[in-house]
C-alpha positions as CSV (number, residue, x, y, z in Angstrom):
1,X,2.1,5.4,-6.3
2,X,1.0,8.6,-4.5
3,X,-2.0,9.5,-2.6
4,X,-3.2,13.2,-2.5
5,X,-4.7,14.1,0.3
6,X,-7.9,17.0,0.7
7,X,-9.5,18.2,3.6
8,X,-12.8,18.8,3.1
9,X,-15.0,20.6,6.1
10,X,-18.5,21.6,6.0
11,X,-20.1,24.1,8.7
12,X,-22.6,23.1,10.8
13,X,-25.9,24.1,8.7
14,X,-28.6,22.2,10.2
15,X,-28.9,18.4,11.0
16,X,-25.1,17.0,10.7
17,X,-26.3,13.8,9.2
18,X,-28.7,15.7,6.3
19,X,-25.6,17.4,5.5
20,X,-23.6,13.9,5.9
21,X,-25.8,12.6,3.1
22,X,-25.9,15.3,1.0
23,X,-22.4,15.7,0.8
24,X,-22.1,11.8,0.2
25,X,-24.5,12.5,-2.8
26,X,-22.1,14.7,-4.0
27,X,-19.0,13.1,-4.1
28,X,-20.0,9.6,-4.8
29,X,-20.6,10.1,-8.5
30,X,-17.6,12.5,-8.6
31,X,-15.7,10.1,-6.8
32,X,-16.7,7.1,-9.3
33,X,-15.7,9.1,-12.6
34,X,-12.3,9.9,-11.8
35,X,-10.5,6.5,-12.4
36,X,-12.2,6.6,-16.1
37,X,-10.7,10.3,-16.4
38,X,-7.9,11.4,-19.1
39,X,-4.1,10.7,-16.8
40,X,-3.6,14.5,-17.5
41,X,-7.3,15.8,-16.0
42,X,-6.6,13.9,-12.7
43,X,-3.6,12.0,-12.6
44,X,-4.3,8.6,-13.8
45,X,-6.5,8.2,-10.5
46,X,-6.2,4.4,-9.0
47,X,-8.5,4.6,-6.2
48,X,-9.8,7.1,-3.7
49,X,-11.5,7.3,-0.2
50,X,-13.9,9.4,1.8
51,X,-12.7,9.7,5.5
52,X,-15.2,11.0,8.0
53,X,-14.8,12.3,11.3
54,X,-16.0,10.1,14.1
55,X,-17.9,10.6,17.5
56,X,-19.5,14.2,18.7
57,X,-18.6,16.8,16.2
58,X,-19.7,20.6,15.6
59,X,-18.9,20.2,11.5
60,X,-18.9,17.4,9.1
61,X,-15.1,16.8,8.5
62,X,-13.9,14.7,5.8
63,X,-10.5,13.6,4.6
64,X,-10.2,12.3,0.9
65,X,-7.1,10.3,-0.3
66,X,-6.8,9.6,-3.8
67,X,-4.2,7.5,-5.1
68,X,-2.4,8.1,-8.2
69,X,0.0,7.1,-10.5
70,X,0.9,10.0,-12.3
71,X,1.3,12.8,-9.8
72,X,1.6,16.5,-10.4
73,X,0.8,19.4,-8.4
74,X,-1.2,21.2,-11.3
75,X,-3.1,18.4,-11.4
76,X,-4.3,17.9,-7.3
77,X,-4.9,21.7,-7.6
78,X,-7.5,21.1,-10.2
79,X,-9.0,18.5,-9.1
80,X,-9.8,20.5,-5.4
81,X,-11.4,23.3,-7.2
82,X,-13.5,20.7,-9.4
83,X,-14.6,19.2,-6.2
84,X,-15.4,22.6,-5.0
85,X,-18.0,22.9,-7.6
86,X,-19.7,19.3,-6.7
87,X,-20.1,20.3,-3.3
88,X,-22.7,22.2,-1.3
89,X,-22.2,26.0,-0.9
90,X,-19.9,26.9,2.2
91,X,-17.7,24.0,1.7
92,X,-14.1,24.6,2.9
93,X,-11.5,22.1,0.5
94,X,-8.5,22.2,1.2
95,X,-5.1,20.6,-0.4
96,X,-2.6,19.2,2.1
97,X,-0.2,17.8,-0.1
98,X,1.1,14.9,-2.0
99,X,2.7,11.8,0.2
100,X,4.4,8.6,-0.5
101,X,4.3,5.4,1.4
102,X,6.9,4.7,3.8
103,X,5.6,1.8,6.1
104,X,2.7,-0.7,5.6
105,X,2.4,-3.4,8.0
106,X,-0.2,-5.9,6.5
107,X,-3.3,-6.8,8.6
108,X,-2.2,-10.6,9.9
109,X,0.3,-8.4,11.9
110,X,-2.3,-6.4,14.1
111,X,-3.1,-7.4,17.4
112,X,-6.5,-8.0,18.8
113,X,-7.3,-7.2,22.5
């Protein structure tokens, strides 16, 4: 498996939490379809995720990972300038690449303090 991961960052335009949901509106259904998708339109998508910044921020700033079985470059290309189209005007999206698990450590591992 492979995740893809695009960087998604939206100017300040107003309220940041307007533009939070509108964004969200957005995606979602974009989001939703892409596991029902043809392998060779998005890559035989598994699963993806929306990331948002945290805390005080001058932008909405989103990471999206989508894992994928089938990886190609042609394909994470198009699927960032379809999501271009989905989004609001002024968008910035941005590819940064294709990466591979190296290390997991599973959850009954982490420490609580």
């Amino acid at each position: 498996m492979t995740t893809w991961v695009i960087s998604i960052d939206m100017a300040a335009d107003g309220p940041l939490g307007e533009q939070h949901d509108m964004v969200l509106a957005s995606v979602q259904p974009f989001l939703e379809s892409l596991p029902r998708r043809p392998a060779g339109r998005a890559g035989s998508v598994l699963a993806s995720e929306l990331l948002s910044s945290a805390g005080i921020r001058e932008t909405n700033r989103y990471l999206l990972l989508v894992d994928v079985d089938k990886p190609s470059p042609r394909s994470l290309r198009m699927l960032a300038e379809e999501l271009t189209t989905v989004l609001p005007a002024g968008t910035n999206v941005s590819v940064l690449g294709e990466f591979d698990s190296v290390a997991r450590a599973p959850k009954s591992q982490l420490l609580a303090w």
